[in-house]
N, C-alpha and C positions, 0 to 999 in steps of 0.2 A: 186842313190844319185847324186844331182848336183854336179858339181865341179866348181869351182872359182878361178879366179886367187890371184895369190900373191899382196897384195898389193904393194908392193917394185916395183915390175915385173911392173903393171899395170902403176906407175908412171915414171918409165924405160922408156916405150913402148913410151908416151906421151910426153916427152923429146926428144928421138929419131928424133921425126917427128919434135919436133918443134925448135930443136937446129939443124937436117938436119945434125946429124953423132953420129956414135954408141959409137965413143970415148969420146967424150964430153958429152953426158949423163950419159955414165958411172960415168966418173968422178963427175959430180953432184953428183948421189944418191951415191955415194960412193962404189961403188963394180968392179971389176978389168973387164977388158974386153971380157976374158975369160967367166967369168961368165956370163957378160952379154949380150951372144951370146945365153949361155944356156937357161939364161932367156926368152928371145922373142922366143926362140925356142918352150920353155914350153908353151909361152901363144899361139903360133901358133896350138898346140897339144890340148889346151884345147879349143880353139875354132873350130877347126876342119878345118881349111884354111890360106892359104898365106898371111901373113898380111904384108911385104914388099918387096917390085920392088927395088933393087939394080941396074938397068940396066946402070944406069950412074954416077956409084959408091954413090953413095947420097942415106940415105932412106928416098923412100917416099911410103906413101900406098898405096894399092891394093883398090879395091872399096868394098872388104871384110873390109878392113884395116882400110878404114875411118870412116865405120861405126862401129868399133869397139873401134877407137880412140873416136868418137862421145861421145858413151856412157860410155867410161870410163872416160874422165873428166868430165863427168856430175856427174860420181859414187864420184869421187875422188874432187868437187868443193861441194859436198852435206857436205863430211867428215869434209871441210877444211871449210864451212858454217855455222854446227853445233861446231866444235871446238871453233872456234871465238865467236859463243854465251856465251859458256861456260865461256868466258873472262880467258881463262888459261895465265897465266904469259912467255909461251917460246909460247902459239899461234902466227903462222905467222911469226916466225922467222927463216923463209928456212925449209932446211931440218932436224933443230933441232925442229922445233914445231911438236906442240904435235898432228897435222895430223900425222905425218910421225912418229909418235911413236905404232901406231896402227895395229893392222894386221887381215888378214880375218880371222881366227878364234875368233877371240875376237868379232870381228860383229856378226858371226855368233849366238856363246855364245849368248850375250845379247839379240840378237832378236830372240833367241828360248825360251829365258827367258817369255820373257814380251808375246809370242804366250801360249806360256804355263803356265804363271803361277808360276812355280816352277822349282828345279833344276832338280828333277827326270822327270820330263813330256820336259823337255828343251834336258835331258839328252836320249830320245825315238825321239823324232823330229831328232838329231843330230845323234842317234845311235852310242852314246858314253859311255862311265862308266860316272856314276853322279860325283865322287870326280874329272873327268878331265875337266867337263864342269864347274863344279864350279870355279875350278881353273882359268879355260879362262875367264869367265867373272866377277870373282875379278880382275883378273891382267888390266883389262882394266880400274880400277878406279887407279891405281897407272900409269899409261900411262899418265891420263887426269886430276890423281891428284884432282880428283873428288867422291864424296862419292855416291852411285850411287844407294844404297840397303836399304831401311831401315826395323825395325825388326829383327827377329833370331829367328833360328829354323823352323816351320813350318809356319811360320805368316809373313816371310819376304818375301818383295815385295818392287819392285823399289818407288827408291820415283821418285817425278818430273821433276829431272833433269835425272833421269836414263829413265824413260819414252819417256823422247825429245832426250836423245841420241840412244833409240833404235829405234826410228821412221825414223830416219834419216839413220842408220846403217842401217836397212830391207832395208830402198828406196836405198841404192848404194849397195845393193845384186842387189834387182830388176833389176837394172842396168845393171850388168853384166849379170841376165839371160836374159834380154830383146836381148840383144849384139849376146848371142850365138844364139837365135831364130830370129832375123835378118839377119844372117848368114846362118844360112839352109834357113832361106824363099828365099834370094837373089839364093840360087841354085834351086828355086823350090819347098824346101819339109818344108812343112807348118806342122811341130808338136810341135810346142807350145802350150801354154795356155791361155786360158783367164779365171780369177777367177772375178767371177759374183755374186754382191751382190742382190739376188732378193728379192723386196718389194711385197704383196700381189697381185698389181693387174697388175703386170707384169708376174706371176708364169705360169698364164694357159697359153695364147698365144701368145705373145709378145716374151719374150726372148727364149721360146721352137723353135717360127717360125725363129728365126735369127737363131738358132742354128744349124734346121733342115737344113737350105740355105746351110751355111756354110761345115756343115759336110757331105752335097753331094759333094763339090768341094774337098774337104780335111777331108779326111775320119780318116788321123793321128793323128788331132788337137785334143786338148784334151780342156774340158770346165767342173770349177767348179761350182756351182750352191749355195750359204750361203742363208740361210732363219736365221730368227732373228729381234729382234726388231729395230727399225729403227735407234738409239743411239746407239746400239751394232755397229752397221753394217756401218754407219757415222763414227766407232772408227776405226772399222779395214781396213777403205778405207782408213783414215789417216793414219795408220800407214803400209802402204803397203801390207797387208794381202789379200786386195782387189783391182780389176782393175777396175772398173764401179759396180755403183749404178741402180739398174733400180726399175723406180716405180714414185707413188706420188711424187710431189715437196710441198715441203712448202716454202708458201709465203711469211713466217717472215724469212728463211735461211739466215745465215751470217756466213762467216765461211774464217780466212783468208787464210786457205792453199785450199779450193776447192770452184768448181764451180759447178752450173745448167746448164741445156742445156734442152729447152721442147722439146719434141717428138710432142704431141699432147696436147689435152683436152676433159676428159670426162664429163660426168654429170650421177649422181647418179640415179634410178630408184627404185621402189619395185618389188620386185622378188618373183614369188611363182608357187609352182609344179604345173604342169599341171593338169587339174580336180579338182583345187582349187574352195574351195566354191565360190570365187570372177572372178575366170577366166571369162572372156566374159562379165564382165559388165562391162557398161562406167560409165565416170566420177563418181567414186569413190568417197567416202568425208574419212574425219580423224574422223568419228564415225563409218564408215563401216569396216576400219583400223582396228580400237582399239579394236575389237571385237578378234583379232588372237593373241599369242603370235610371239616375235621381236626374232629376230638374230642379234645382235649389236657389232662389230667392236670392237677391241681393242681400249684403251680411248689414246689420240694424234694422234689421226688419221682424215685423211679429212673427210671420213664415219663415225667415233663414233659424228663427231664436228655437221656434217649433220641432225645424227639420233639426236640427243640433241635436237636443234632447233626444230625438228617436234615433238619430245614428249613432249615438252612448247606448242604445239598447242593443244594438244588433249584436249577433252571435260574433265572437271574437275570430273564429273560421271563415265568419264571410260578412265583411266590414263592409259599410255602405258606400256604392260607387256612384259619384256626383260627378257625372262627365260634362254637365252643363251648368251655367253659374251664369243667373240673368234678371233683371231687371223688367223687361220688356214681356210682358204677359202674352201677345201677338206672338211673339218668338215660341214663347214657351208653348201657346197652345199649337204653333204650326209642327213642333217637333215631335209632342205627344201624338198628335193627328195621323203621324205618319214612321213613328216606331213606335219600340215597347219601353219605353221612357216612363217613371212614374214621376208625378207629382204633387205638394200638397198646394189644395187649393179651395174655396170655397164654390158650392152651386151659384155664387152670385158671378164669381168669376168667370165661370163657364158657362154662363146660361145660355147661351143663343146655342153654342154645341151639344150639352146637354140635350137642349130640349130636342134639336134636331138628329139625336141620337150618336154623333159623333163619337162624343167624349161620355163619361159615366163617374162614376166614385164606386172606389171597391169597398167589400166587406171589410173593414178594417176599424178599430177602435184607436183614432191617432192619441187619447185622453186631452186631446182640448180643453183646454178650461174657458176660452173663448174669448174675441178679441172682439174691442170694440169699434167701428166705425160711424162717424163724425164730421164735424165740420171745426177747422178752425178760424176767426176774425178777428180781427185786431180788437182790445176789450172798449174801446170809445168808438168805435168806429159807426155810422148812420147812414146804414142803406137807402138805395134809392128804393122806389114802389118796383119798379123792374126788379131791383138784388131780392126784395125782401120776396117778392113772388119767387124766384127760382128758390131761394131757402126755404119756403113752403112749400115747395114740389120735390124737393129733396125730402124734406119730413114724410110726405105723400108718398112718394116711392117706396121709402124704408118702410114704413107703415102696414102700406098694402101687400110687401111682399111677392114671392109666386109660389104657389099651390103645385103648381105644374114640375117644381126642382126639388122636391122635398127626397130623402136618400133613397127612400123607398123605390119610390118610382125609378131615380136613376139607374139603382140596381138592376132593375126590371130592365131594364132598354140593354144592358150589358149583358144580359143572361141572355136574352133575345138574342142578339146580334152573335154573340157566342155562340147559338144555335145556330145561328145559318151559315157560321164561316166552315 
């Protein structure tokens, strides 16, 4: 179970440093100085390191210390961001506003809510009794004086504003867990996370190979993998569920809290198992096509928008038959594997069959004009040394490419194989 700190504590800790004495921050947050020895004690304890150099009676921080202060007013300028939207009546009024009425449980509460759904699945995340997480995250609409639920009984679900406030609550968790895995990385030991939203044609090789890089050097690190529709998964990068997007970019993307970044760009191909009626013949036309049934892409996708286009081409005698409609790349390549199914796809997609001769790309000119693949993150957002390594290894892979997939070659394995059947 993680732990986090107090929020009272965290704003303690950040006063400290920037009022330059334990006495006078005390006095701000209002707590006797006694306690607030105990305090920075505790947050030293939860983050597992010295977060202040006394040596010239002054605190000021350790290089643990700063990055700990980093990310805590980042946690704690998120709370004090989203309050102020809210337009609450004591927002922003010291230590009476309604930041400072808030506590880590109540964050917690709410954004186990809104991951789950419900009080009971909020109440299994939190590994709490349901009536006590309920409890937390009611009390946090009488904090902010905000109605934050709507519904009853089995059918209540945040409304809109409780939505934006638990978006903002997760990102100054984030925060704090980014702080403590900052902290071991700074000694060396790299077991954090990276939670990884992967799009279709990043599954096979792409994010596998940054993973594999990475978890040769740090065998601790831990990496989660979300597959899901592309608005699913666009939802849960926004609301901190997720650390990177990998996959197709779309070109119409707008979005004011995150951003693209291209990796590369591919272009689509037709794909079909080796010993395919069609393997080894050239130039292809869209009547020798239409003869096979289709494997067709999820519809908003760069590939279903591709396959569209080409079945407007087909001769009006023999209309393109899409007997398959899927999502699941694994599916698709297990069906091509083992009929005469075509489909479009990229050599990155296929690379491990490809190269193993399997699967192939026919002679075929799809007119691609070419799609790009990317990464999306939220536009504020401050990786840890882990994140930021696997986004370097993501650049690395797209970079590097493989020599070994190019169409040529695949052709060649399809003519082959066509020969021996």
């Amino acid at each position: 179970m993680k732990t986090y700190p107090n929020l009272r504590h965290a704003r303690l800790y950040c006063a400290c440093l920037s009022l330059g004495s334990v006495t006078r921050a005390a006095e701000m947050i209002g707590v006797s100085q006694p306690a607030a020895s105990q305090a920075l004690a505790r947050l030293e304890d939860i983050f597992g390191a010295a977060l202040f150099d006394m040596t010239d009676g002054r605190p000021t921080a350790t290089e643990a210390g700063r990055i700990v202060a980093a990310r805590t007013q980042r946690a704690l300028d998120l709370i004090r961001a989203g309050c102020a939207r809210l337009r609450h009546p004591s927002a922003g009024m010291g230590e009476t506003g309604a930041e400072n009425l808030l506590s880590t449980p109540q964050l917690r509460a709410i954004s186990a809510f809104a991951e789950g759904g419900s009080f009971s699945s909020a109440a299994r995340v939190l590994q709490q009794s349901q009536p006590a997480v309920h409890k937390m995250a009611r009390s946090i609409e009488a904090s902010l004086q905000q109605s934050l639920f709507e519904g009853a009984g089995r059918s209540i679900h945040l409304s809109n504003t409780g939505m934006a406030v638990a978006r903002w609550a997760r990102l100054a968790l984030n925060e704090f867990e980014s702080a403590a895995a900052d902290v071991r990385e700074l000694r060396g030991s790299y077991e954090g996370e990276v939670l990884i939203g992967a799009l279709p044609f990043s599954r096979t090789s792409l994010v596998p190979d940054a993973i594999t890089q990475i978890a040769a050097r740090h065998p601790k690190a831990r990496f989660s993998i979300a597959e899901g529709p592309y608005d699913d998964m666009l939802h849960d990068l926004e609301m901190g569920r997720l650390d990177i997007l990998v996959g197709a970019m779309r070109r119409d993307f707008t979005s004011a809290s995150l951003v693209q970044s291209e990796l590369f760009t591919y272009r689509l191909s037709v794909v079909a198992r080796a010993g395919h009626p069609l393997a080894g013949k050239r130039n292809l036309t869209l009547s020798g096509l239409a003869d096979y049934p289709w494997i067709a892409a999820r519809r908003e996708t760069p590939s279903r928008a591709l396959f569209q286009k080409l079945a407007a081409r087909f001769p009006e005698d023999k209309p393109i038959v899409c007997s398959v409609e899927t999502g699941s790349l694994v599916a698709a390549r297990g069906i091509l594997m083992n009929t005469d199914h075509l489909a479009l796809l990229s050599d990155h997609q296929a690379a491990y069959e490809i190269r193993a001769g399997i699967l192939g790309i026919l002679d075929f000119d799809t007119g691609d004009s070419g799609h790009m693949i990317g990464i999306t993150t939220r536009k504020h957002w401050l990786p840890t040394m882990l994140q930021s390594e696997f986004i370097r290894e993501l650049h690395q892979a797209a970079a590097s490419g493989d020599p070994d997939l190019s169409p040529d070659v695949s052709r060649d394995v399809l003519t082959l194989k066509a020969g021996k059947a």
